[in-house]
DSSP file (Angstrom, degrees, kcal/mol; ACC not computed):
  #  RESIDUE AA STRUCTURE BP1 BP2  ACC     N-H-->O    O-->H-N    N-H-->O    O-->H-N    TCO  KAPPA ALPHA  PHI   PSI    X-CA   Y-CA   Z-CA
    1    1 A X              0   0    0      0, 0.0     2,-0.3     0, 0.0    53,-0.2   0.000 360.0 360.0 360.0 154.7   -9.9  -60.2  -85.7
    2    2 A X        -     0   0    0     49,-0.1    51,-2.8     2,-0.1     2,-0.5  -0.955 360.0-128.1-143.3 137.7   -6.3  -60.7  -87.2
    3    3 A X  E     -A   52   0A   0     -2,-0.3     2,-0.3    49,-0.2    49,-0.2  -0.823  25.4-176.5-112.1 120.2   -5.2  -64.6  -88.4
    4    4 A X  E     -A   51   0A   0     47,-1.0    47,-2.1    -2,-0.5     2,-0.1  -0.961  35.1-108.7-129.6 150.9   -2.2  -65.9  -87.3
    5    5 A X  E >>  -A   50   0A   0     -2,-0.3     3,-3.1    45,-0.3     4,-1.4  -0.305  49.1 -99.6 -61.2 112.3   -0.7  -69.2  -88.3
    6    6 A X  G >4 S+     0   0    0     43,-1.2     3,-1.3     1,-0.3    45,-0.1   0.722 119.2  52.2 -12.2 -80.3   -1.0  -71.9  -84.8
    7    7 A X  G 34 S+     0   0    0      1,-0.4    -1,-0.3    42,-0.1    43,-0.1   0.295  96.2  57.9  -0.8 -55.9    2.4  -71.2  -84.0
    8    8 A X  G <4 S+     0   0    0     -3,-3.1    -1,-0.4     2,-0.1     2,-0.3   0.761  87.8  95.1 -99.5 -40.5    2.7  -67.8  -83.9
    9    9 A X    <<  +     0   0    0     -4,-1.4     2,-0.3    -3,-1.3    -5,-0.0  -0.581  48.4 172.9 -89.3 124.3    0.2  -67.6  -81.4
   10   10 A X        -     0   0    0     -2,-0.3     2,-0.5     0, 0.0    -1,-0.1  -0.922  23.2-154.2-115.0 132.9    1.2  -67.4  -77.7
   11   11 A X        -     0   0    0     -2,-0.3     3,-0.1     1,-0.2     4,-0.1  -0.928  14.6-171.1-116.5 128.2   -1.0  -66.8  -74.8
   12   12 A X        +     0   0    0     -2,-0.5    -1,-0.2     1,-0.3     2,-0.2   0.173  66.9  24.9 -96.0   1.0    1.4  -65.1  -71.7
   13   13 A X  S    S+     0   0    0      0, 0.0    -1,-0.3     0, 0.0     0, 0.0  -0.713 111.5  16.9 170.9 106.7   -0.8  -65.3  -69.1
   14   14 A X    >   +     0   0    0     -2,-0.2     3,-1.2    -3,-0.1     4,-0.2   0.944  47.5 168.1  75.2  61.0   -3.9  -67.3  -67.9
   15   15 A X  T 3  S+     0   0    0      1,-0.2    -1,-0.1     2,-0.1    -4,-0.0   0.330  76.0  56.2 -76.8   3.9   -3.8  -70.2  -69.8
   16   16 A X  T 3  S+     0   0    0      1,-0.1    -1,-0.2     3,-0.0    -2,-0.1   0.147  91.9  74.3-122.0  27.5   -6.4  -71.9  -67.6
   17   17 A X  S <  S+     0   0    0     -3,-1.2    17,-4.1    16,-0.1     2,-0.2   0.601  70.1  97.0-110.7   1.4   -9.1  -68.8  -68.1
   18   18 A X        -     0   0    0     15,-0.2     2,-0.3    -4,-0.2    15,-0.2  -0.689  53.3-168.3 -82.8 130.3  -10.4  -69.6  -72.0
   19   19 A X        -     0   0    0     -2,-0.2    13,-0.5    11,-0.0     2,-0.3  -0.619  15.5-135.8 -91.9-178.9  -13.5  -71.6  -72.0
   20   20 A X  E     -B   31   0A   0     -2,-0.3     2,-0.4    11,-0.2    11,-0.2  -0.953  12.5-157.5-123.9 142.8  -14.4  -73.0  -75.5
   21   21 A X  E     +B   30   0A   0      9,-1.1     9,-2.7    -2,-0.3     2,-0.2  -0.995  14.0 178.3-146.1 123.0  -17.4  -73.2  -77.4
   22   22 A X        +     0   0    0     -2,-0.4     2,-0.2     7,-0.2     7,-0.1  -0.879   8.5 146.9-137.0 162.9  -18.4  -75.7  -80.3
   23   23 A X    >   +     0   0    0     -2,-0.2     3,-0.9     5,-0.2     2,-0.3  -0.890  54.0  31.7-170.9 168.8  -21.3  -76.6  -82.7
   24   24 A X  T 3  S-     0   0    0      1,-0.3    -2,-0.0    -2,-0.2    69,-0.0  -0.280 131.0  -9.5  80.5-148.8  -21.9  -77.8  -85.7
   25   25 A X  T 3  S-     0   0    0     -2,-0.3     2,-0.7     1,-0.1    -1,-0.3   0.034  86.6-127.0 -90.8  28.0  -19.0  -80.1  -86.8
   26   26 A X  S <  S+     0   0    0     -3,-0.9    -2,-0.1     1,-0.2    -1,-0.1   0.266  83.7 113.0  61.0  19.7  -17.1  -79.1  -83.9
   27   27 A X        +     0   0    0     -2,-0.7    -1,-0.2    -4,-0.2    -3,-0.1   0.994  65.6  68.2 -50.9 -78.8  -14.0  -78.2  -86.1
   28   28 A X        -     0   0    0     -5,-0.1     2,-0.3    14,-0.0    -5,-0.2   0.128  70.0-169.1 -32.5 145.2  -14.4  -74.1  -85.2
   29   29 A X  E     - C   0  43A   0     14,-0.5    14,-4.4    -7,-0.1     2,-0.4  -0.814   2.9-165.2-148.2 119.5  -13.4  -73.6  -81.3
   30   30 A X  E     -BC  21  42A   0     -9,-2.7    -9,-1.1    -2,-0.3     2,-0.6  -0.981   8.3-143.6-111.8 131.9  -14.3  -70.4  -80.3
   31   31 A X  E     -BC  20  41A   0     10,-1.0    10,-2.3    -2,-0.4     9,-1.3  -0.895  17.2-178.8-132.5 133.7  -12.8  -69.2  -77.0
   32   32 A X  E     - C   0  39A   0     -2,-0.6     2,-0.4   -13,-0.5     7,-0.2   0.253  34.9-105.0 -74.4 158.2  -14.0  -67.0  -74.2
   33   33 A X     >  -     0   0    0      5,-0.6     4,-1.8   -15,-0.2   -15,-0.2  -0.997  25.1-150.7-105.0 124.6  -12.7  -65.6  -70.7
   34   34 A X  T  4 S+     0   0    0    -17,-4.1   -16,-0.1    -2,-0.4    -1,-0.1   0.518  87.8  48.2 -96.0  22.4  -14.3  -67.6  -68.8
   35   35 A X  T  4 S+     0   0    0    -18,-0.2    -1,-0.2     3,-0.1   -17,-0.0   0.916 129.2  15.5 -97.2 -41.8  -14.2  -64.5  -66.1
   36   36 A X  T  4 S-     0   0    0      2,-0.1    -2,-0.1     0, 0.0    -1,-0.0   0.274  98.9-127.4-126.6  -9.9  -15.3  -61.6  -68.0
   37   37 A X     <  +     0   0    0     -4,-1.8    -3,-0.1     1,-0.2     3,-0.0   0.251  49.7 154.9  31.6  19.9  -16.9  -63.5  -71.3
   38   38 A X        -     0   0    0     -6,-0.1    -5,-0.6     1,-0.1     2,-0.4  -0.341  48.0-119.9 -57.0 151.0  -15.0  -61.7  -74.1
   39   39 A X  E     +C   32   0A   0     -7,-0.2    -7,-0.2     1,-0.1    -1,-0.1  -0.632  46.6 156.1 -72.2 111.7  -14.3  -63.1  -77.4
   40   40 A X  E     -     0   0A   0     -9,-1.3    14,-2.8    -2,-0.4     2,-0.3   0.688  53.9 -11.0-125.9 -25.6  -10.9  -63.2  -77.6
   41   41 A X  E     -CD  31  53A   0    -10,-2.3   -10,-1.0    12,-0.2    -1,-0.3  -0.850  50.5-157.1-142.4-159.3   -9.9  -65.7  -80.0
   42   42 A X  E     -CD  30  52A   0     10,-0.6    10,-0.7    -2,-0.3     2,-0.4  -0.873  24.2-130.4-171.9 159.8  -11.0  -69.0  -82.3
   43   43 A X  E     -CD  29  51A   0    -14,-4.4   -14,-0.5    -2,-0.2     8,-0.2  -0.691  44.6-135.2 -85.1 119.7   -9.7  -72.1  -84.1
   44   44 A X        -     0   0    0      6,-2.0     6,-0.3    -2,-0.4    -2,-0.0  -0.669  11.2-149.6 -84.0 164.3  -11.3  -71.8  -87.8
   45   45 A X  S    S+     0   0    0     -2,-0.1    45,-0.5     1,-0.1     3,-0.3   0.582  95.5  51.9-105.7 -14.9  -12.7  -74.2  -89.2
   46   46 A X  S    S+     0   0    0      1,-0.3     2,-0.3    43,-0.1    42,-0.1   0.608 128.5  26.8 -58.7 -19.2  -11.9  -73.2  -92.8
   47   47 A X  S >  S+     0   0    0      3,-0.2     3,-0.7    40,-0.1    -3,-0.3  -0.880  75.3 179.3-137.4  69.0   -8.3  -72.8  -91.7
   48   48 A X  T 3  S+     0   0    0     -2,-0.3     2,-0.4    -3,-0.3    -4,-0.2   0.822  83.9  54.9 -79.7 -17.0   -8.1  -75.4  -88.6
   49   49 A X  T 3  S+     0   0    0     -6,-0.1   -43,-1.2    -4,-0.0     2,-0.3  -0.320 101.1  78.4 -91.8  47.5   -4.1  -74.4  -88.2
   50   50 A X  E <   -A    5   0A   0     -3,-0.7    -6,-2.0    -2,-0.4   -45,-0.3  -0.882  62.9-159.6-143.8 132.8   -5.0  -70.6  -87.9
   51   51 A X  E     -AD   4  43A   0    -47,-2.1   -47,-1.0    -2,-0.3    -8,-0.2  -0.978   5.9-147.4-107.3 134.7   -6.1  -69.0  -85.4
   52   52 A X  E     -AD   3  42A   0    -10,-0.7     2,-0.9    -2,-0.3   -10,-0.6  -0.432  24.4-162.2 -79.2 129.7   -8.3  -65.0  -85.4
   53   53 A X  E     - D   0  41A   0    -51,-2.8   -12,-0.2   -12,-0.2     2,-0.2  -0.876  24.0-111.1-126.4 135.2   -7.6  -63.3  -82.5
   54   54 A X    >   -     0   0    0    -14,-2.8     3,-0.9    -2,-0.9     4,-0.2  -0.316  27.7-153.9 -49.6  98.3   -9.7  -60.2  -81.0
   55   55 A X  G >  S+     0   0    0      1,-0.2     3,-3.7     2,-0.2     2,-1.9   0.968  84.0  75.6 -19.0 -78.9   -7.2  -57.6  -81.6
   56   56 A X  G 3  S+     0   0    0      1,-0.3    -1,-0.2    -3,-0.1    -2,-0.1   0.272  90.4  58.9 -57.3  31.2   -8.7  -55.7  -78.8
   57   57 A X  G <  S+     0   0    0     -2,-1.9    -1,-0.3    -3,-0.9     2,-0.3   0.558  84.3  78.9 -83.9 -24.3   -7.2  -57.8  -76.5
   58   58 A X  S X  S-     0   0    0     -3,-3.7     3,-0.9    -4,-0.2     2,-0.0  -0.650  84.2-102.6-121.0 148.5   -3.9  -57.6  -77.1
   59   59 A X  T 3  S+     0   0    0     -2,-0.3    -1,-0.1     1,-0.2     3,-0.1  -0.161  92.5   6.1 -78.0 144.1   -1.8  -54.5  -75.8
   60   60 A X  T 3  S+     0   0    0      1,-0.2     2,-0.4    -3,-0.0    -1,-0.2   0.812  87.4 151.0  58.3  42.7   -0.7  -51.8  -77.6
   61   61 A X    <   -     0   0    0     -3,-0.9     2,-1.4    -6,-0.1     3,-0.2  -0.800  35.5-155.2-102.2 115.9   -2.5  -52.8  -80.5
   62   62 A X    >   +     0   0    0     -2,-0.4     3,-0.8     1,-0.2     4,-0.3  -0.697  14.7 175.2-102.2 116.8   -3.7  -50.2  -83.1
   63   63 A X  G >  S+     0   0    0     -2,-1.4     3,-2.8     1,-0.2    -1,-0.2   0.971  79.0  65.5 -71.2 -41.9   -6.6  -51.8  -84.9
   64   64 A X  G 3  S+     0   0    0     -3,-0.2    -1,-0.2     1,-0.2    -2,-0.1   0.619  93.2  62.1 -25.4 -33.8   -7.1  -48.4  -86.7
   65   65 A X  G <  S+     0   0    0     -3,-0.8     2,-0.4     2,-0.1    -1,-0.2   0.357  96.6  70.1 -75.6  -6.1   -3.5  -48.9  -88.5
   66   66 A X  S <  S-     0   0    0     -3,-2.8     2,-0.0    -4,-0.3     0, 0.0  -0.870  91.7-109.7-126.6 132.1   -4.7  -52.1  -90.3
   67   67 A X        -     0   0    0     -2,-0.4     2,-0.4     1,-0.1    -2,-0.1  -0.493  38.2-158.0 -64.4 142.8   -7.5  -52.4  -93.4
   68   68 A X        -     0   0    0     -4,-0.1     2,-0.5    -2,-0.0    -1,-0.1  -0.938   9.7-170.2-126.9 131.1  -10.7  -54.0  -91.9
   69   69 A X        -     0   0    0     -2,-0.4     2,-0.6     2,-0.0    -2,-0.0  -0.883  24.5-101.2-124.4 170.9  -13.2  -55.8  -94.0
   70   70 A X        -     0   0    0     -2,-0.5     2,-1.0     1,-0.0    -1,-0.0  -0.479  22.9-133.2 -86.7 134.5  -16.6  -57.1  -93.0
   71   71 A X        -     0   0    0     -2,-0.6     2,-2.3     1,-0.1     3,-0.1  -0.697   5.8-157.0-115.1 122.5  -17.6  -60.3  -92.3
   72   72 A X    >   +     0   0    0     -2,-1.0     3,-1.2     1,-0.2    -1,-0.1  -0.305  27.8 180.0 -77.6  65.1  -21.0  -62.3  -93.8
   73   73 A X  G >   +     0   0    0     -2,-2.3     3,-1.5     1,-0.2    -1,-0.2   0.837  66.6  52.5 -21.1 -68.9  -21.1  -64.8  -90.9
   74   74 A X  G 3  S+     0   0    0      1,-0.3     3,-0.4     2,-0.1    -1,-0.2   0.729 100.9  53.2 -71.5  -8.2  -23.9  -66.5  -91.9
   75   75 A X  G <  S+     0   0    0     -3,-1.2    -1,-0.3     1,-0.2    -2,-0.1   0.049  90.4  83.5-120.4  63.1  -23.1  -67.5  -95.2
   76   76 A X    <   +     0   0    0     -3,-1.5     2,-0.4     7,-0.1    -1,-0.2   0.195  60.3 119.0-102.5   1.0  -19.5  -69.1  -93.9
   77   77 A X        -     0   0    0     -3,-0.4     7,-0.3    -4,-0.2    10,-0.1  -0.491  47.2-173.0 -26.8  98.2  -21.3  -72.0  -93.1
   78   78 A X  S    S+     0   0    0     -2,-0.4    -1,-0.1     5,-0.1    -3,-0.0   0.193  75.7  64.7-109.2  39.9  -19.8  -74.3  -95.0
   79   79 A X  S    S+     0   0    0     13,-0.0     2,-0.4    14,-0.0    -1,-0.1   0.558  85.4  94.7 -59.2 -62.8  -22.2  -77.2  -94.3
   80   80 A X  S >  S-     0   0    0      1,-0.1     3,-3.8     2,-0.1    12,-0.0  -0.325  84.8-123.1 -55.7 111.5  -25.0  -75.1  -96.0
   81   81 A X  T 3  S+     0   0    0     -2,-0.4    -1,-0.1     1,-0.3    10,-0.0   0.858 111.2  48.4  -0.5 -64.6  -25.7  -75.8  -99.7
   82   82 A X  T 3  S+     0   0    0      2,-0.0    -1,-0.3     3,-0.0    -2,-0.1   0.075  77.4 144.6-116.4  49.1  -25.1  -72.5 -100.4
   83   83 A X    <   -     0   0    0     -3,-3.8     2,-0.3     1,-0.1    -5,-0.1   0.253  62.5-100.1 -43.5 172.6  -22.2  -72.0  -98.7
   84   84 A X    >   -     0   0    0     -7,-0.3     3,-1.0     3,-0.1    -1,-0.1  -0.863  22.8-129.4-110.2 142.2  -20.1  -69.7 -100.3
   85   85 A X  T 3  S+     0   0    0     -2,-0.3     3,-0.2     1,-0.3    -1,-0.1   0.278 100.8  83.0-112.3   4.3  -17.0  -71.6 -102.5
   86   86 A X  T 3  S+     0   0    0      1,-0.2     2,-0.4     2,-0.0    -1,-0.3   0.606  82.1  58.0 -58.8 -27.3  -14.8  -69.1 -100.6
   87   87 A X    <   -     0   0    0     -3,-1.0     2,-0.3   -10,-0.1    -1,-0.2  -0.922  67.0-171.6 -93.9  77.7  -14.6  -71.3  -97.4
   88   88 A X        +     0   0    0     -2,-0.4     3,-0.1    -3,-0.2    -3,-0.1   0.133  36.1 122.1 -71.9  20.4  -13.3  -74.3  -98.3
   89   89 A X  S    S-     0   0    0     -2,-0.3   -43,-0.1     1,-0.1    -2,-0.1  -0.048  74.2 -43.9 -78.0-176.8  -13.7  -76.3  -95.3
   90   90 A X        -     0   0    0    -45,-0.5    -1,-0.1     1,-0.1   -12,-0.1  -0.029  44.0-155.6 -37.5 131.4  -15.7  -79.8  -95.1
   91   91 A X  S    S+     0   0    0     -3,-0.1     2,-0.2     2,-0.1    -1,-0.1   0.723  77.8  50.5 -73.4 -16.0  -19.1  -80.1  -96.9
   92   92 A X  S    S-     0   0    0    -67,-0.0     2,-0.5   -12,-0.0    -1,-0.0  -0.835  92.3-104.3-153.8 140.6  -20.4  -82.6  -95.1
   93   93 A X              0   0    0     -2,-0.2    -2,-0.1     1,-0.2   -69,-0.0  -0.497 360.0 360.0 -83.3 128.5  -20.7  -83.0  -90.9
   94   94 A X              0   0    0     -2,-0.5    -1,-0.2   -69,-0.2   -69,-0.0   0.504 360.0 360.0 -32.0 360.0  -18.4  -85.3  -89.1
């Protein structure tokens, strides 16, 4: 995944194929193909004007050229007590 700024992100083709998927405080929108199911991007919900988009969609992309770090999924929860003070989104569910 790579974070771009709302803006910057433009989808060229088959704007009617993303489903979406929500939980939770329904901030996060993560979205799908809804032919093929890949992950290819999401709205964060620490960052709701960024979105990460699956690199491996997009063409001629080397992810290999770019530092990757790992990501502790479950403790981005920032709902959870012991959320991590790294995620600053809302404590508390809408």
């Amino acid at each position: 995944m790579t974070k771009v700024h709302e803006r910057e992100l433009v989808i060229l083709g088959g704007e009617d194929l993303p489903s979406v998927y929500v939980w939770n405080t329904n901030r996060a929108k993560h979205f799908f193909c809804s032919r093929c199911g890949v992950y290819t991007f999401h709205r964060k919900r620490a960052a709701p004007d960024h979105f990460d988009v699956n690199v491996f969609c997009l063409e001629n992309f080397d992810p290999g050229a770019f530092r990757r770090r790992a990501t502790d999924g479950i403790g981005m929860s920032v709902i959870e007590a012991t959320a991590g003070a790294e995620w600053p989104g809302p404590r508390t569910p809408r």
